[in-house]
ROSE-4610 file (N, C-alpha, C; in Angstrom, 1 decimal, always signed):
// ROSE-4610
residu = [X/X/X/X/X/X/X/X/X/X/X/X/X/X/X/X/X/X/X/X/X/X/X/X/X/X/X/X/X/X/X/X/X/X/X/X/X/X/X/X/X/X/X/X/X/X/X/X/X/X/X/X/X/X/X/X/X/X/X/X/X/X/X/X/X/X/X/X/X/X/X/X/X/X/X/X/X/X/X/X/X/X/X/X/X/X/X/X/X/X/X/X/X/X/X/X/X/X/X/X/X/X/X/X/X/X/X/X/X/X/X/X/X/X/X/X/X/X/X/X/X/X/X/X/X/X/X/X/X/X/X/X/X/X/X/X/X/X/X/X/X/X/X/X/X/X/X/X/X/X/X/X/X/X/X/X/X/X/X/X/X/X/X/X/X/X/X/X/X/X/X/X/X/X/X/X/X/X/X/X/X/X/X/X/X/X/X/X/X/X/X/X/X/X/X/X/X/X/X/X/X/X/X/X/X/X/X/X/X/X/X/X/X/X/X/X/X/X/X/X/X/X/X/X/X/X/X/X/X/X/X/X/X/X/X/X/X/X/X/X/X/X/X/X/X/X/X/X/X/X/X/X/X/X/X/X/X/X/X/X/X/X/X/X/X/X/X/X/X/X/X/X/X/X/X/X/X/X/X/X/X/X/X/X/X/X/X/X/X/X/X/X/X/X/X/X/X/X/X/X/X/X/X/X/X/X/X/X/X/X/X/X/X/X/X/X/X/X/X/X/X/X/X/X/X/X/X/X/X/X/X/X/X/X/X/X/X/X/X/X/X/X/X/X/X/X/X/X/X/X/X/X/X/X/X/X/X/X/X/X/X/X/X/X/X/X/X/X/X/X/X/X/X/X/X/X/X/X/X/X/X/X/X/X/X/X/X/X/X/X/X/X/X/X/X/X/X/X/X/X/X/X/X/X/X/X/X/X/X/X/X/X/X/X/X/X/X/X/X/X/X/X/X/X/X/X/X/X/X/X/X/X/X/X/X/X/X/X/X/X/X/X/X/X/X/X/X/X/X/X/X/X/X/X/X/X/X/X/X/X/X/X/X/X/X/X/X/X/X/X/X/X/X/X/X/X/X/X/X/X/X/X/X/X/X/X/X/X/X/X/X/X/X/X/X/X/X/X/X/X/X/X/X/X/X/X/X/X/X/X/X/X/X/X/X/X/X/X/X/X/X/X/X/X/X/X/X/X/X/X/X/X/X/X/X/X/X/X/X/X/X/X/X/X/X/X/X/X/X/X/X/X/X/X/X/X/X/X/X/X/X/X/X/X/X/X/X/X/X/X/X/X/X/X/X/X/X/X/X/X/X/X/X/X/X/X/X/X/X/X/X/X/X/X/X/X/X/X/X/X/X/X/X/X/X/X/X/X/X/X/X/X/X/X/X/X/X/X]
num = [1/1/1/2/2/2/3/3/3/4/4/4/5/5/5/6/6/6/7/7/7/8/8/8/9/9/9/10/10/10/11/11/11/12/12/12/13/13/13/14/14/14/15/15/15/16/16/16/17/17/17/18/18/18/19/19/19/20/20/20/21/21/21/22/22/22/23/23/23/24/24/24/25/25/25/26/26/26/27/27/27/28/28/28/29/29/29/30/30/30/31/31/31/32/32/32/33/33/33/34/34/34/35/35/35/36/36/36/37/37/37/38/38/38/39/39/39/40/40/40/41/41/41/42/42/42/43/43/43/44/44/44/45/45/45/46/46/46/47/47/47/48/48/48/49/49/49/50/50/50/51/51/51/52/52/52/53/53/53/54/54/54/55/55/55/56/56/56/57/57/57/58/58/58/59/59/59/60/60/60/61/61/61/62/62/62/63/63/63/64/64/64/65/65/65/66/66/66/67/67/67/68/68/68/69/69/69/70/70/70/71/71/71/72/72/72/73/73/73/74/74/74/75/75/75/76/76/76/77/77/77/78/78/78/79/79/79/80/80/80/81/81/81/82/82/82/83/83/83/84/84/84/85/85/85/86/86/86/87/87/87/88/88/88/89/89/89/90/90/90/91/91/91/92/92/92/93/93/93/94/94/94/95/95/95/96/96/96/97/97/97/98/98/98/99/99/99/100/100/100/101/101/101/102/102/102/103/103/103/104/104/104/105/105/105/106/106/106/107/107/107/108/108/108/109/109/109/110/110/110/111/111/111/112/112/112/113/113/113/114/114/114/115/115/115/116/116/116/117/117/117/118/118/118/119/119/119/120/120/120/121/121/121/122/122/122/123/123/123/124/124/124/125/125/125/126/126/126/127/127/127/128/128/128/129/129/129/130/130/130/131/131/131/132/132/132/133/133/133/134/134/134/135/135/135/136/136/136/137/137/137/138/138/138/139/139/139/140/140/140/141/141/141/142/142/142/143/143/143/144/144/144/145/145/145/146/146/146/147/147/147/148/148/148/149/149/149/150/150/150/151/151/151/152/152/152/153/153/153/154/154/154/155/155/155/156/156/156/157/157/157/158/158/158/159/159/159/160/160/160/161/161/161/162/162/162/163/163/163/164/164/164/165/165/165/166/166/166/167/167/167/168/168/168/169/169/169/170/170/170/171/171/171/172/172/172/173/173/173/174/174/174/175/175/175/176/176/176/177/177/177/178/178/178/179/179/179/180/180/180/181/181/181/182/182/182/183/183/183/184/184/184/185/185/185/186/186/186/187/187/187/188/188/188/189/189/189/190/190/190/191/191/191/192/192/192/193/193/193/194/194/194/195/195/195/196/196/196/197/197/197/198/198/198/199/199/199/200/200/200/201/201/201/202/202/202/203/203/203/204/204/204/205/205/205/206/206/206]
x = [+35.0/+33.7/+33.7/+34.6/+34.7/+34.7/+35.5/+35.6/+34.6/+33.9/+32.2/+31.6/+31.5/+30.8/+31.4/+32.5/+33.2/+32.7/+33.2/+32.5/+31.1/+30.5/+28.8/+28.1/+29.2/+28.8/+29.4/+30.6/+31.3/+29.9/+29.4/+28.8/+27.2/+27.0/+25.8/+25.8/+27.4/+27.5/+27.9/+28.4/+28.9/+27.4/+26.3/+25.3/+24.3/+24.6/+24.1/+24.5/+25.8/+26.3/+26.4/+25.8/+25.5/+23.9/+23.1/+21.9/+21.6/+22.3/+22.3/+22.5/+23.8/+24.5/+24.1/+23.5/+23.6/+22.5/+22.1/+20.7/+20.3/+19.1/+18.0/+16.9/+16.5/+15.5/+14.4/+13.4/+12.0/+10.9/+9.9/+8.9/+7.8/+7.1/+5.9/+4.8/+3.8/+2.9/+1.5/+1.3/+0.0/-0.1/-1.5/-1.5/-1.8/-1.4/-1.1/-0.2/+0.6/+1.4/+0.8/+0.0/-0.9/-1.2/-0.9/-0.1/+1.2/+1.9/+3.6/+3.9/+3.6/+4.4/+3.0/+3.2/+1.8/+2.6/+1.5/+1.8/+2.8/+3.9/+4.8/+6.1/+6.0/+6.9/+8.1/+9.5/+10.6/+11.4/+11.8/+11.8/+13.5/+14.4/+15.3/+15.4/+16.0/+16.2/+17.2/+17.5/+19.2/+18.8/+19.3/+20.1/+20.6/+21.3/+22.5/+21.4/+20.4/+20.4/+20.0/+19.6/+19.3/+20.9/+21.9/+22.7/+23.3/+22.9/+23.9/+22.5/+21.5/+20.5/+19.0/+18.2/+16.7/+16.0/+14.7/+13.8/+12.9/+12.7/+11.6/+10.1/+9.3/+7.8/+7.8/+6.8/+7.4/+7.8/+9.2/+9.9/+9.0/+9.1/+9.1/+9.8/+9.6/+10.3/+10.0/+11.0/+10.6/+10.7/+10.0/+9.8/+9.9/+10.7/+10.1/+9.0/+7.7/+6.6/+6.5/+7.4/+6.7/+6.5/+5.1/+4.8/+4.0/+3.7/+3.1/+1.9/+2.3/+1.8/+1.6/+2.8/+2.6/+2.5/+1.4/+1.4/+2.4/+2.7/+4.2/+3.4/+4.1/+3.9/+4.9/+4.0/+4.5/+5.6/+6.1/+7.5/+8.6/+9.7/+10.0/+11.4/+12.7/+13.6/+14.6/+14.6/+15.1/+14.6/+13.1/+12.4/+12.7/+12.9/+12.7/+14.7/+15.3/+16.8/+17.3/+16.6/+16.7/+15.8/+14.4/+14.1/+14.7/+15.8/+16.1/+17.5/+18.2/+19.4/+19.3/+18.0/+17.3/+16.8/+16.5/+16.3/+17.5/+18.5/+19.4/+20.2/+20.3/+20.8/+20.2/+18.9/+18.4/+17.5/+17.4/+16.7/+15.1/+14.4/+13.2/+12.9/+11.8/+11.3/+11.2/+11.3/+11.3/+9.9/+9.1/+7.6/+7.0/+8.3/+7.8/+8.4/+8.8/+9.1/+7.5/+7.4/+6.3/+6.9/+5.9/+6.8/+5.4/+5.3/+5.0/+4.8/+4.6/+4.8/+5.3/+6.4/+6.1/+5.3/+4.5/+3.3/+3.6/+3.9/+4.4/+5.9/+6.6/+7.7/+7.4/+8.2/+8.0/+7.3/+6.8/+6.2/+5.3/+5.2/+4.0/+2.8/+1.6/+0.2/-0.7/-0.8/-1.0/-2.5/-3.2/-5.0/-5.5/-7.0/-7.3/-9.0/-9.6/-9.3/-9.5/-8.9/-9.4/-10.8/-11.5/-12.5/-12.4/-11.1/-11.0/-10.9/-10.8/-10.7/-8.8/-8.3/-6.2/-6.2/-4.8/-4.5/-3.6/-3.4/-3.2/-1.7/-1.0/+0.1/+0.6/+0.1/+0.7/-0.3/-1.3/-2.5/-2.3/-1.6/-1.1/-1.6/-2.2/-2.9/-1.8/-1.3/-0.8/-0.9/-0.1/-0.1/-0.2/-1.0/-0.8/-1.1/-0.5/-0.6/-0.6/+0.1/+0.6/-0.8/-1.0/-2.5/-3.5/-4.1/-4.3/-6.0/-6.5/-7.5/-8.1/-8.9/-9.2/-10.5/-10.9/-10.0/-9.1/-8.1/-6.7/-7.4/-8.5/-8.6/-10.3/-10.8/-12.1/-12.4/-11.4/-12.1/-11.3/-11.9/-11.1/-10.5/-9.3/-8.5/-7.8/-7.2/-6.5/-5.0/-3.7/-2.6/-1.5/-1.1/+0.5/+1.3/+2.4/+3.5/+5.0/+5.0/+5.6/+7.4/+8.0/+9.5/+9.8/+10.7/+11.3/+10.6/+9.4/+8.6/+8.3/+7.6/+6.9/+5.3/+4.7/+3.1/+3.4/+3.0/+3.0/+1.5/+1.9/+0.5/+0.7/-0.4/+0.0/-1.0/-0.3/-0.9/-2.1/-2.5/-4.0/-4.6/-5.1/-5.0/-6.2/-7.6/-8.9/-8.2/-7.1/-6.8/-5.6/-5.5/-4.2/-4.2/-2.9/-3.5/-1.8/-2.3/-1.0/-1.2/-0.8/-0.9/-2.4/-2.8/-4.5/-5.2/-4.8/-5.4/-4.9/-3.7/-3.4/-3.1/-4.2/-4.4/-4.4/-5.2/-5.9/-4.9/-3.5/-2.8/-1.5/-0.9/-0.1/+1.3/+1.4/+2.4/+1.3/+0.0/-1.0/-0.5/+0.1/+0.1/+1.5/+2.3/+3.4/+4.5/+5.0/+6.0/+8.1/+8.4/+9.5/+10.5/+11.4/+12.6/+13.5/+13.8/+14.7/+13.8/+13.0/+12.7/+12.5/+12.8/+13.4/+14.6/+13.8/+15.0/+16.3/+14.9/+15.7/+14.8/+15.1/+14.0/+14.2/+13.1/+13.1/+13.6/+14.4/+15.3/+14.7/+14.2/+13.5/+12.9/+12.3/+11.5/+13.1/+13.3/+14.3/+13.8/+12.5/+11.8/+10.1/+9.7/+9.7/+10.3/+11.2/+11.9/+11.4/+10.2/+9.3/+8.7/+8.9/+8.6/+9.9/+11.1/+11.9/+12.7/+12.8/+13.1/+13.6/+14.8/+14.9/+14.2/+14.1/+13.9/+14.7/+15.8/+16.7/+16.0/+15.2/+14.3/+12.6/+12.1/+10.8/+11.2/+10.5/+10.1/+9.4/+9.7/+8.5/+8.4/+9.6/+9.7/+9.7/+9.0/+8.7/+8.4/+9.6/+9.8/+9.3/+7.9/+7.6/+7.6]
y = [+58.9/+59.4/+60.4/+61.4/+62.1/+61.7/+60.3/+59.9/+59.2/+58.9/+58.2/+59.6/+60.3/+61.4/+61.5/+61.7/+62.2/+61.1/+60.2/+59.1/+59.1/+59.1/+59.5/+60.9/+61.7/+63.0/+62.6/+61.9/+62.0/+61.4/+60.5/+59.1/+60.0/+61.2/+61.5/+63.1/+63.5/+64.2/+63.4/+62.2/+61.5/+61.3/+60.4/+60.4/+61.6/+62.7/+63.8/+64.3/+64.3/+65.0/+63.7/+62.8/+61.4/+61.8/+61.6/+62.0/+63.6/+64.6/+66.1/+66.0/+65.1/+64.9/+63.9/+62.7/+61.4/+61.1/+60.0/+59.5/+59.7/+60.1/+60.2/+59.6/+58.6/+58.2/+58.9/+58.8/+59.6/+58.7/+59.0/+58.4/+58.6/+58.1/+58.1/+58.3/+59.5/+59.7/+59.7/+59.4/+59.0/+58.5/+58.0/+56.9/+57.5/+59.0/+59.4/+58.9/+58.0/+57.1/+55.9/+54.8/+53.8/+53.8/+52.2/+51.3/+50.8/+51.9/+51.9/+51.9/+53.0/+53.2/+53.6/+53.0/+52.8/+53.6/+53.8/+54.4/+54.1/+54.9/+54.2/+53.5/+53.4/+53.2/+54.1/+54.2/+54.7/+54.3/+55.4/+55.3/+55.8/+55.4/+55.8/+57.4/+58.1/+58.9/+59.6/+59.1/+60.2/+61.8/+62.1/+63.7/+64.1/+63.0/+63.6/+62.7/+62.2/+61.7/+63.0/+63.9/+64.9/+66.0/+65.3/+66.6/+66.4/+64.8/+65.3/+65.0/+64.7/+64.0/+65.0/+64.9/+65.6/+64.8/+65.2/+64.9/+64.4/+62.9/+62.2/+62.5/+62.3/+62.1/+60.5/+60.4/+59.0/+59.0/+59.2/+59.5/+59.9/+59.1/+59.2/+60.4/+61.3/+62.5/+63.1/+63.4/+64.3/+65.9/+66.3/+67.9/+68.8/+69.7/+70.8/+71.5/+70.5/+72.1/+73.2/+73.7/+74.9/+75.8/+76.2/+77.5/+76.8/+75.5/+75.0/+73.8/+72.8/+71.7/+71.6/+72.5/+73.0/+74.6/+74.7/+76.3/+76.8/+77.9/+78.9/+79.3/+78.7/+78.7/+80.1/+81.1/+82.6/+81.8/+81.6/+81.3/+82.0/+82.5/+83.2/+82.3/+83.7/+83.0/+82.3/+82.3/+81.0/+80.0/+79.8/+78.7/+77.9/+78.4/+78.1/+77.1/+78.2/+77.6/+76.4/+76.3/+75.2/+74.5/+74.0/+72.9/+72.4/+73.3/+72.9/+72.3/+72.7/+71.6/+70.6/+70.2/+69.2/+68.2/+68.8/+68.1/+67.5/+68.1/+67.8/+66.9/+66.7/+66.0/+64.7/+64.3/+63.6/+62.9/+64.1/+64.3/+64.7/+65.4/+66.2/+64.9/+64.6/+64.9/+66.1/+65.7/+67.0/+67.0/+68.3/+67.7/+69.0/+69.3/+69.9/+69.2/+68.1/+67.2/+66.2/+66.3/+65.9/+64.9/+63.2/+62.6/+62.5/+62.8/+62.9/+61.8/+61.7/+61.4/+62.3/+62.4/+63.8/+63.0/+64.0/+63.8/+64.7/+65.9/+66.5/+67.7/+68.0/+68.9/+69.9/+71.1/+72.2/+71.9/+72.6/+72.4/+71.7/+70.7/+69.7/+70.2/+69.5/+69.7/+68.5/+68.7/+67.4/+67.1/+66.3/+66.7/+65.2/+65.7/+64.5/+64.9/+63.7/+63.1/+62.1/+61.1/+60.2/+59.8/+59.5/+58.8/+57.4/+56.8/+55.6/+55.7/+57.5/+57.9/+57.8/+58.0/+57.7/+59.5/+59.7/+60.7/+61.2/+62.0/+62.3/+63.6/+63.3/+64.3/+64.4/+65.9/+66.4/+65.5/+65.2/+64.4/+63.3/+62.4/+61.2/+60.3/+59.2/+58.8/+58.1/+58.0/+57.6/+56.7/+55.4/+54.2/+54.3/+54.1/+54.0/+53.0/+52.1/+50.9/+50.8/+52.3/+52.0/+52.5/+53.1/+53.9/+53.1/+53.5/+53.1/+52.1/+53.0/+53.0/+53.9/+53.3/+54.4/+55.5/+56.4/+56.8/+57.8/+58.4/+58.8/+60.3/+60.8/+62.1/+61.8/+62.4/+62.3/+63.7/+64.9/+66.0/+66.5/+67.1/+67.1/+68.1/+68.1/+69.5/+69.6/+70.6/+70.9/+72.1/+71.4/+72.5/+72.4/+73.8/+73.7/+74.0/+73.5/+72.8/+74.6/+75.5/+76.2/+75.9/+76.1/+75.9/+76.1/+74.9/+74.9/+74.4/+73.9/+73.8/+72.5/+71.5/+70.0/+70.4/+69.3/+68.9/+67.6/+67.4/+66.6/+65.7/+64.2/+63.5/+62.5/+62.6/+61.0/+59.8/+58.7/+57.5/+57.0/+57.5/+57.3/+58.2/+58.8/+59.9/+60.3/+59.4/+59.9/+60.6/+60.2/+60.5/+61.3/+62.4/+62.6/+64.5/+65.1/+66.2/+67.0/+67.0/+67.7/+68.3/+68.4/+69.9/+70.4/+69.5/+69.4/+70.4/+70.6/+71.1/+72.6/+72.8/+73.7/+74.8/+74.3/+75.1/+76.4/+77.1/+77.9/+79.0/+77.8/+79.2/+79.9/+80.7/+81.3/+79.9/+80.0/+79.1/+78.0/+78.3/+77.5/+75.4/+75.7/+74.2/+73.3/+74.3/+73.8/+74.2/+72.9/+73.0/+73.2/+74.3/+74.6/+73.4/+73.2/+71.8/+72.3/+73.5/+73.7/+73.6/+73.1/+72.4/+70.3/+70.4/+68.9/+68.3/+67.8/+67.4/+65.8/+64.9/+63.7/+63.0/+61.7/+61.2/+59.4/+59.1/+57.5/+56.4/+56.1/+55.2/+53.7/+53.6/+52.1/+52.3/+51.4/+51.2/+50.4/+51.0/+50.6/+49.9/+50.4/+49.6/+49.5/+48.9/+47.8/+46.4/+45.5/+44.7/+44.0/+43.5/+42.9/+43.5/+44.8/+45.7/+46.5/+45.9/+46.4/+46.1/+47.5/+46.9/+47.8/+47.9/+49.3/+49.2/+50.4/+50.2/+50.1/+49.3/+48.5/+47.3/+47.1/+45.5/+45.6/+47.0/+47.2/+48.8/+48.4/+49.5/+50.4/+51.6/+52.8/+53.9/+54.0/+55.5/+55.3/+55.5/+55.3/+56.7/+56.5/+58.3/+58.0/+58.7/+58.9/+60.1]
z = [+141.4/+141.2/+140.0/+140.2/+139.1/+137.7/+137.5/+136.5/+135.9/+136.6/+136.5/+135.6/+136.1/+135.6/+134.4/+134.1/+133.4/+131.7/+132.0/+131.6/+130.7/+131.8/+131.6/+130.4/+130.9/+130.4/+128.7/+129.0/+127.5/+126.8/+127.5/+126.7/+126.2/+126.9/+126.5/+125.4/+125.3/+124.2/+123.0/+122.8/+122.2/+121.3/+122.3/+121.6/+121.0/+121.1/+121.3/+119.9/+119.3/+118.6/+117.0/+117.4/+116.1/+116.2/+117.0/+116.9/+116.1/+116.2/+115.6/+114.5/+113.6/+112.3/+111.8/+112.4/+111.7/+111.9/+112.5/+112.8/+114.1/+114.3/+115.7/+115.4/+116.6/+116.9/+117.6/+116.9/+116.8/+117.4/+118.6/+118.8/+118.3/+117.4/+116.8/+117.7/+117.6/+119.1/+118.4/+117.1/+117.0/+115.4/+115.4/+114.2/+112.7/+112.5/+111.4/+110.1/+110.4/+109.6/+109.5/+110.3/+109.8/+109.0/+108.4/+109.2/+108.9/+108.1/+108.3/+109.2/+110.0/+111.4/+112.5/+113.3/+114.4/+116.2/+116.4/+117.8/+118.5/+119.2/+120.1/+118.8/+117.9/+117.5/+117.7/+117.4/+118.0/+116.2/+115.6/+114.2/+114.4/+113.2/+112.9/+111.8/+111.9/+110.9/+110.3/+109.2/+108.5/+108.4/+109.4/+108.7/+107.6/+107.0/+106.0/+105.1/+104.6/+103.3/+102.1/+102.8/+101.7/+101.4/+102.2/+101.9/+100.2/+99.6/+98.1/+96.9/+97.8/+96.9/+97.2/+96.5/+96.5/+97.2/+97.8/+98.5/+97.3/+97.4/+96.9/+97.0/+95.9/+96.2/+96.8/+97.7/+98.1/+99.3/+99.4/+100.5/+101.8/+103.1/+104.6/+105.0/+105.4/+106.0/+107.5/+108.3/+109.5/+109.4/+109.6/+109.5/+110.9/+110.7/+111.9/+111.5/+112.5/+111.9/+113.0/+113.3/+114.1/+113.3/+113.7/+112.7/+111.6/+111.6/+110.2/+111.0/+111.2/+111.6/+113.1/+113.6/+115.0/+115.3/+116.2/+116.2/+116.9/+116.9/+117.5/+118.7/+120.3/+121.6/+121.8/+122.4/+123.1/+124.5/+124.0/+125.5/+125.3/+126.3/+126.6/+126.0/+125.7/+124.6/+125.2/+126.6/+127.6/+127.7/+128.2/+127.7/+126.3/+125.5/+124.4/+124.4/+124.6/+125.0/+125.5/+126.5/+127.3/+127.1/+126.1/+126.0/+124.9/+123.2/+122.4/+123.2/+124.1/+124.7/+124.9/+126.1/+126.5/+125.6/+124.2/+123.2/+122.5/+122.2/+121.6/+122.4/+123.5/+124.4/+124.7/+124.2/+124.2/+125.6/+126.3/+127.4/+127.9/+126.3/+126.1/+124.7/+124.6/+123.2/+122.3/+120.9/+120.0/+120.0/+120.5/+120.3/+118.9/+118.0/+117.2/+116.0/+116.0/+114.7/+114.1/+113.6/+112.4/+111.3/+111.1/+110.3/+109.3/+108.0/+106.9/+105.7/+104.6/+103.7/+102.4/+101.6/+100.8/+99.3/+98.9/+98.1/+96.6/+96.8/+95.5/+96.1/+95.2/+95.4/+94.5/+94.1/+94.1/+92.0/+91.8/+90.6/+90.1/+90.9/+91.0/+91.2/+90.7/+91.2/+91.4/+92.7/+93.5/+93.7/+93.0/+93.0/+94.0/+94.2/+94.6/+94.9/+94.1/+93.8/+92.5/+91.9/+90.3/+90.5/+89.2/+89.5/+90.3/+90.2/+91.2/+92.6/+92.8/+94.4/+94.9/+93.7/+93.5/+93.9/+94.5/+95.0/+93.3/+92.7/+91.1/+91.3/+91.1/+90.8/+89.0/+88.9/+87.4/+86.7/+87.0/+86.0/+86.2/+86.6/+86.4/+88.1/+88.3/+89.2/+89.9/+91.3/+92.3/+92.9/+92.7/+93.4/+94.7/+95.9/+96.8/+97.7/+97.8/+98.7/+99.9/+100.4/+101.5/+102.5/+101.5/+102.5/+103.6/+104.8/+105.9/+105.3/+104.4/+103.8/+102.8/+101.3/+100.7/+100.7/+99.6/+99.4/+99.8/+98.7/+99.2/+99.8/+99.8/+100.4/+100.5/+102.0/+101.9/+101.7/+101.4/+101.0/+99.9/+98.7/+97.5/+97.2/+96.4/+96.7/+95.6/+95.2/+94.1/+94.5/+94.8/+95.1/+93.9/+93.9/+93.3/+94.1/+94.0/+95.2/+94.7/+95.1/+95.0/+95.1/+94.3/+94.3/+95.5/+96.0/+97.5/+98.4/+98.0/+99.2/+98.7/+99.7/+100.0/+100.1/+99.3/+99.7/+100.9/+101.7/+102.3/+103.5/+103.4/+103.4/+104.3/+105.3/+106.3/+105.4/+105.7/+105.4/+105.8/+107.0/+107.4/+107.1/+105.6/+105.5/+106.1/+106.7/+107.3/+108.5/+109.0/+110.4/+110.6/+109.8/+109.5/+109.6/+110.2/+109.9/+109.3/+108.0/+106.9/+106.0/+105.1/+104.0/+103.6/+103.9/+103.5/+104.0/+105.3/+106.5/+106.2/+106.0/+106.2/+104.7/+104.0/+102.4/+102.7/+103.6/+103.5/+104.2/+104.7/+105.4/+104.7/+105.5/+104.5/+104.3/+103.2/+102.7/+102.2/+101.5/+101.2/+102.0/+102.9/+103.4/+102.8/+102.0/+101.7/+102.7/+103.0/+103.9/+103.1/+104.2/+103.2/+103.0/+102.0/+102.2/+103.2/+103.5/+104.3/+105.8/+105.9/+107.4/+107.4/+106.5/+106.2/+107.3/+108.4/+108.7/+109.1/+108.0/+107.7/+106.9/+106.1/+106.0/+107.1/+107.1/+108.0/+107.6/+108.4/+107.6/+108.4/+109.3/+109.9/+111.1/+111.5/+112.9/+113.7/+114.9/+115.8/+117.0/+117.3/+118.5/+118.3/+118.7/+119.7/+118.3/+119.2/+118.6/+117.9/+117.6/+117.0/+115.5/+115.5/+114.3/+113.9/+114.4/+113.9/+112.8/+111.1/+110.1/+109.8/+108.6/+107.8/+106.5/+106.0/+104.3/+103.4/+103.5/+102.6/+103.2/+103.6/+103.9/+103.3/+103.4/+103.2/+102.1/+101.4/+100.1/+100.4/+100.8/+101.5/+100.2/+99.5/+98.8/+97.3/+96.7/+94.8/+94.4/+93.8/+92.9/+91.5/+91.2/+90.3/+89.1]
């Protein structure tokens, strides 16, 4: 019996500590990414792709927003302890990871919108195909993307709630790179939508 456990426990730090360094699978909980990634999807994501390389415009990313995209919950610093274990163990959802689009990087000035209704970075109009529908912003905006920090944009952008939203707050809605915490590397489930992007083209650095 002991060994059973023993077993078990190896088998859930084993996956515990590849999920923390390497890849974790992320549940998609709403249609902010449509129709890249749709509800219920269950997404792959690298840890390590940003450790030797930059964060693309382009680029799929998961973010920690707490304090940004998610408000900061008054819990107590045990609470707080034991649901990042539970997380990391793969036993809780992360319910403060956010998956994104990044839109402009630090220096950039990310407008919107063209007269064709194109989302415009540094003057220059923005291919977007992927978008859920156009156009790329139904309210118009004009940011500069502060050194170190991400603009960041969901694909449904009518239905979406990201840097846009959060202009007006401190960190004008730019999210830091050091809360970067992978970019998407494929849909893992449901088996029928499962692909990576060495099969589908998501990220165009312009």
């Amino acid at each position: 019996m002991l060994t059973v456990v023993a077993v078990a426990l190896a088998s859930v730090l084993a996956s515990a500590l590849v999920r923390s360094t390497v890849s974790e699978p992320y549940r998609i909980p709403s249609g902010s990414m449509e129709p890249l990634l749709q509800p219920g999807d269950r997404i792959s994501v690298d840890r390590t792709a940003y450790d030797t390389t930059q964060v693309r415009r382009g680029d799929v990313v998961v973010v920690d927003g707490a304090g940004s995209f998610v408000p900061y919950e008054s819990r107590s610093a045990l609470a707080r302890s034991v649901d990042g274990a539970l997380m990391w163990l793969g036993l809780a959802p992360d319910t403060t990871a956010v998956v994104k689009r990044v839109a402009g990087r630090g220096g950039d000035t990310v407008s919107c919108c063209t007269a064709g209704g194109s989302l415009s970075v540094n003057g220059e109009a923005v291919p977007e195909d992927y978008l859920a529908e156009p156009p790329a912003s139904a309210v118009p905006f004009t940011a500069t993307v502060p050194a170190g920090r991400l603009f960041l944009l969901g694909d449904n952008r009518h239905h979406s709630l990201d840097s846009r939203a959060l202009l007006g707050a401190p960190g004008g809605g730019m999210i830091a790179e050091s809360a970067v915490i992978g970019r998407v590397t494929g849909i893992a489930w449901p088996l029928d939508r499962r692909t990576s992007w060495e099969q589908v083209e998501v990220s165009a650095e312009r």
